[in-house]
N, C-alpha and C positions, 0 to 999 in steps of 0.2 A: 504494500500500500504506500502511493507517495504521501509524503510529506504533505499536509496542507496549506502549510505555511509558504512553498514552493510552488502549489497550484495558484494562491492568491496572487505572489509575486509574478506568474507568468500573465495571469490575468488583467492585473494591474498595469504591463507592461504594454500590452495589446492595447487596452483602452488609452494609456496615454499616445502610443503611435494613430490608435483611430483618429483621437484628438490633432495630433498635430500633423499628420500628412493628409487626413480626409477632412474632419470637420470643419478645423480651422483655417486651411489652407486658401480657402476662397468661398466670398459671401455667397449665401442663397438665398432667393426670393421666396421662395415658399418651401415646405415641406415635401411639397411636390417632386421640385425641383432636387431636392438636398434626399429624401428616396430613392431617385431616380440615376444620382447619383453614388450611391452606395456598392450595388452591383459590380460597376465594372472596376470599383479600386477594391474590392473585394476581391476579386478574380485575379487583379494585378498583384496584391499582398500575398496569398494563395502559393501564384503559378510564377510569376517575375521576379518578383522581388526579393532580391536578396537578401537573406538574414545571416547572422554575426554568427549567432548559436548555432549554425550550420554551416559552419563554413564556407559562406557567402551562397548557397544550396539557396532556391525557394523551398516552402514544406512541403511542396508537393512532390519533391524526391526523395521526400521519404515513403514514398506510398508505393508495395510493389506494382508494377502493371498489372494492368487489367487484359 
C-alpha cells in the first residue's frame, strides 16, 4: 500500500501544474470556453508532455501497448 502522504503530494502537484500551465495561463470568457478547453491540454499533459519523474517520458509510456 502506498504511502498517503505520497499520493496527496503527487496530487497536489498535478493540481498546481493544472493551475499554472492550463488554468492560468490564459483568460477565459466563459466556462464554456475554459471546458472546452481542458480536453486537449489534457491529452497534451497525458501523451507530450514531458515529465521530470520520468525521465523526460510522457505517462503515457508507461502504459504497455495495446
Amino acid at each position: 500500500m502506498q504511502d498517503d502522504r505520497w499520493q496527496n503530494g503527487e496530487v497536489e502537484r498535478y493540481n498546481r501544474t493544472l493551475q499554472t500551465e492550463w488554468a492560468y495561463r490564459q483568460v477565459f470568457t466563459s466556462n464554456i470556453e475554459r471546458a472546452a478547453a481542458l480536453a486537449p491540454w489534457l491529452q497534451h499533459y497525458h501523451t507530450q508532455r514531458r515529465h521530470n519523474a520520468l525521465d523526460g517520458h510522457p505517462p503515457i509510456s508507461r502504459l504497455p501497448p495495446t
